[in-house]
C-alpha positions in Angstrom: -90.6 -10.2 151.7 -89.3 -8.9 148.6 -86.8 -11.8 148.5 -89.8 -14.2 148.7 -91.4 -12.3 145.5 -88.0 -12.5 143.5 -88.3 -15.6 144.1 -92.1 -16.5 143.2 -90.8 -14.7 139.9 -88.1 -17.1 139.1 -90.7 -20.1 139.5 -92.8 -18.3 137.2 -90.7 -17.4 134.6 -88.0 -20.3 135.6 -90.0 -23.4 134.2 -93.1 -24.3 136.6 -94.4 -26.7 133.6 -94.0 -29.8 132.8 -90.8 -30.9 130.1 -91.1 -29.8 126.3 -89.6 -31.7 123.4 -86.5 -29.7 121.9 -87.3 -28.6 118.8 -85.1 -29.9 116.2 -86.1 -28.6 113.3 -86.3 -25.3 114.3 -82.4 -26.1 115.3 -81.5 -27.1 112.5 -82.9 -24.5 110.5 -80.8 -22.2 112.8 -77.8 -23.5 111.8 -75.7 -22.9 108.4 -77.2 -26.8 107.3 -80.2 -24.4 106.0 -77.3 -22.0 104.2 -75.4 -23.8 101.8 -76.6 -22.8 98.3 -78.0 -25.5 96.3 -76.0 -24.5 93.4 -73.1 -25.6 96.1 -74.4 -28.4 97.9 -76.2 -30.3 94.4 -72.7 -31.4 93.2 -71.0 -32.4 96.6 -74.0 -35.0 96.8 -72.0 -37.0 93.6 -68.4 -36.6 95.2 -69.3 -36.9 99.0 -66.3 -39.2 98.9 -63.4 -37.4 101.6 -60.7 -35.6 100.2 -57.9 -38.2 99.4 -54.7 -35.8 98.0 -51.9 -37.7 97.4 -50.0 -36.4 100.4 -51.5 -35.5 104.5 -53.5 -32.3 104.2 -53.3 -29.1 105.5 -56.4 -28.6 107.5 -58.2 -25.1 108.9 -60.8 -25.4 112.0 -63.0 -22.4 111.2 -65.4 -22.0 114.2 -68.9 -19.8 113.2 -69.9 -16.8 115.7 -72.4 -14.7 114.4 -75.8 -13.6 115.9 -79.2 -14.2 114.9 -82.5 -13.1 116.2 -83.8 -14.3 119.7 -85.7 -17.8 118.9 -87.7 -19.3 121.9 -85.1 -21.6 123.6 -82.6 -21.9 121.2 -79.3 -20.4 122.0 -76.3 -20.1 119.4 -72.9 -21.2 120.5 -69.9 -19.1 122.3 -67.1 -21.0 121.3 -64.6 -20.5 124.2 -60.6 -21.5 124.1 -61.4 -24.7 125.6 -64.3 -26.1 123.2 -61.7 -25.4 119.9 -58.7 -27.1 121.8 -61.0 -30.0 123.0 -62.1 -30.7 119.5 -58.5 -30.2 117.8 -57.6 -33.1 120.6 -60.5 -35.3 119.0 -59.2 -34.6 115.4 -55.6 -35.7 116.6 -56.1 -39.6 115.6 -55.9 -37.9 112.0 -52.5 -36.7 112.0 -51.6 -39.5 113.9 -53.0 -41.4 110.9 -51.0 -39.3 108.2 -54.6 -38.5 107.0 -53.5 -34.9 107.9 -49.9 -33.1 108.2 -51.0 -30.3 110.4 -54.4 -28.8 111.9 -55.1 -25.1 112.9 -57.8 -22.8 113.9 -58.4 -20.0 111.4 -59.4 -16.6 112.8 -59.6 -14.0 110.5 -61.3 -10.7 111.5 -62.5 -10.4 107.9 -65.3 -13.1 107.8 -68.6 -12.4 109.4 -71.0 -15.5 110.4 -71.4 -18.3 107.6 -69.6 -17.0 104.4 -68.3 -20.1 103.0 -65.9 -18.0 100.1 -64.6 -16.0 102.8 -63.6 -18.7 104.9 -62.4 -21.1 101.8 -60.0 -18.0 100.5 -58.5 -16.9 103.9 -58.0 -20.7 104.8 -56.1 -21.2 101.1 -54.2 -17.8 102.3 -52.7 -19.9 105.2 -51.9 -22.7 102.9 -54.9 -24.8 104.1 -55.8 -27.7 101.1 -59.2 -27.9 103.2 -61.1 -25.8 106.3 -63.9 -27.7 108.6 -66.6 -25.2 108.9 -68.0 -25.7 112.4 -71.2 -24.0 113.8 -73.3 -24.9 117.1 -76.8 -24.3 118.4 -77.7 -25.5 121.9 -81.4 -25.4 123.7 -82.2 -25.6 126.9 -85.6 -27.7 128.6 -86.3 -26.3 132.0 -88.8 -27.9 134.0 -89.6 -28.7 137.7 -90.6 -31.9 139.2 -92.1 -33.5 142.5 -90.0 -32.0 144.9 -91.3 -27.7 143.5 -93.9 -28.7 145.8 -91.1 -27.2 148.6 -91.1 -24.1 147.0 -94.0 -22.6 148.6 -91.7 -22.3 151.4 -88.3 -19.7 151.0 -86.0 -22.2 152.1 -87.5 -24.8 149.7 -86.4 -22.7 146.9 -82.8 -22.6 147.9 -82.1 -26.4 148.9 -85.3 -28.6 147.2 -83.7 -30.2 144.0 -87.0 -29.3 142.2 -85.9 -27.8 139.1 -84.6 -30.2 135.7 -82.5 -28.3 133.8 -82.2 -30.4 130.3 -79.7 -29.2 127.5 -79.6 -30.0 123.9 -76.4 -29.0 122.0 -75.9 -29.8 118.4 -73.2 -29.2 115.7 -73.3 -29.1 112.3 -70.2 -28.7 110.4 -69.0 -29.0 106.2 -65.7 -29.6 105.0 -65.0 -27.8 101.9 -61.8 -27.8 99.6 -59.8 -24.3 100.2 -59.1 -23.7 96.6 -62.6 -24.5 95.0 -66.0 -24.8 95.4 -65.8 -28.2 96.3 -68.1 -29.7 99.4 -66.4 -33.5 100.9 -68.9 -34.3 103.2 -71.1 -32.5 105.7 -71.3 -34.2 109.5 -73.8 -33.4 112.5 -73.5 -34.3 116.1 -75.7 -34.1 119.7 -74.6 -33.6 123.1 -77.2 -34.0 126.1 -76.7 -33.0 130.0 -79.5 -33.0 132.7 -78.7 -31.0 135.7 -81.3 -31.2 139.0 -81.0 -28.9 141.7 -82.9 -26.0 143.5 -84.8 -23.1 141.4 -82.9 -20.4 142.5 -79.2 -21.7 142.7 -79.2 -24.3 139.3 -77.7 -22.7 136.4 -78.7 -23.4 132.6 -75.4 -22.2 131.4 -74.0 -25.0 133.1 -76.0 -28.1 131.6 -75.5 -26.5 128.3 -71.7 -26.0 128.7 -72.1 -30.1 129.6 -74.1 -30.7 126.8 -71.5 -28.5 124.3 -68.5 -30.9 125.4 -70.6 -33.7 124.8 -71.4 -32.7 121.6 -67.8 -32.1 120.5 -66.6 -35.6 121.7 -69.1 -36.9 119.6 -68.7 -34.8 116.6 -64.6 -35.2 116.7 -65.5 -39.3 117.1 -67.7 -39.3 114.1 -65.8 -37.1 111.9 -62.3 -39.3 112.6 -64.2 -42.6 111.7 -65.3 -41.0 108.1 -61.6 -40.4 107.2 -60.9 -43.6 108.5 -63.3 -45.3 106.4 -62.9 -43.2 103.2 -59.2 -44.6 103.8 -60.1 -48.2 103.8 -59.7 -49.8 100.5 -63.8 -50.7 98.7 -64.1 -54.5 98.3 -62.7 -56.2 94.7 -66.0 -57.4 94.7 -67.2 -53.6 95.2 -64.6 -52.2 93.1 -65.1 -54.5 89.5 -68.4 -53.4 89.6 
């Protein structure tokens, strides 16, 4: 019996509504997007062209952790191993390229959440010319459909795919210049996963972790195809004007 209640408690708490739009805004407010000063951001808006140095780059990955206050269904990233290797794979077609002569993952124990001249002066320590400045926010839309109906019994709970466990993940990330205030170009990317399954044994963690390495595919895809086309030569027609 008290296995029947812990149960009836993870319906209740678990998502016994109906779906919820994610809220976006409030994401994106999470995220540094909301935290670059205007006195920084105002002048990257008339040289949002890519940096274009006159040899391949030296490029830092700096990946944000930091910790905010609980927000209602919005969770901030745990970069693992895996997510910052699965992205420095994405950004390969770079180097490939000769847009970029090498690519590394800063870690310095110094910087504390988003501090943009802390992460632009240890990334010129390493002899970066530029650092990516990535930070992720995911939310997760739990919700049960027809088949909860099962879960008045105990069994239904364990083997009635009755719950909908939808994750949101988004990235935000700014490239800066390592030696000056300089902001290139700012890029966001999505990632979604639906997972189905029974209330007590389907995990959240899981869809978001999904929805994470969707998110970095599509981030790594969109952030290759701006170098390339800050690389490809502007029309004549474009360029006597």
């Amino acid at each position: 019996m008290t296995r029947y209640w812990t149960v009836l408690l993870i319906l209740l708490a678990g998502g016994c509504a109906g779906s919820t739009e994610f809220d976006r805004t409030a994401m994106r407010a999470t995220l540094g997007i909301a935290e670059i000063p205007a006195a920084q951001h105002a002048p990257a808006v008339a040289h949002a062209d890519m940096p274009n140095p006159p040899h391949p780059l030296r490029l830092a990955l700096y990946f944000v952790e930091r910790d905010l206050p609980v927000q209602h269904r919005i969770r901030l990233a745990k970069w693992t191993d895996m997510d910052k290797g699965a992205l420095m794979k994405e950004l390969r077609p770079l180097q490939n390229e000769g847009m970029v002569a090498d690519t590394f993952l800063l870690a310095d124990s110094t910087i504390h959440g988003y501090d943009v001249p802390k992460i632009r002066r240890a990334a010129a320590r390493y002899d970066a010319d530029a650092v990516l400045i990535v930070e992720g926010v995911g939310a997760v839309d739990r919700y049960n459909n027809g088949y909860a109906a099962w879960y008045v019994t105990l069994i239904g709970a364990y083997v009635a795919p009755g719950t909908v466990s939808d994750a949101l993940f988004m990235i935000h990330s700014s490239l800066w210049d390592a030696r000056t205030e300089r902001l290139y170009a700012t890029q966001t990317a999505e990632g979604r996963s639906t997972l189905t399954g029974s209330a007590v044994l389907l995990e959240d963690s899981q869809a978001l972790a999904q929805a994470k390495t969707a998110a970095l595919a599509e981030f790594g895809k969109r952030t290759v195809d701006e170098w390339r086309r800050s690389r490809t030569p502007a029309p004549a027609s474009d360029r006597s004007r």
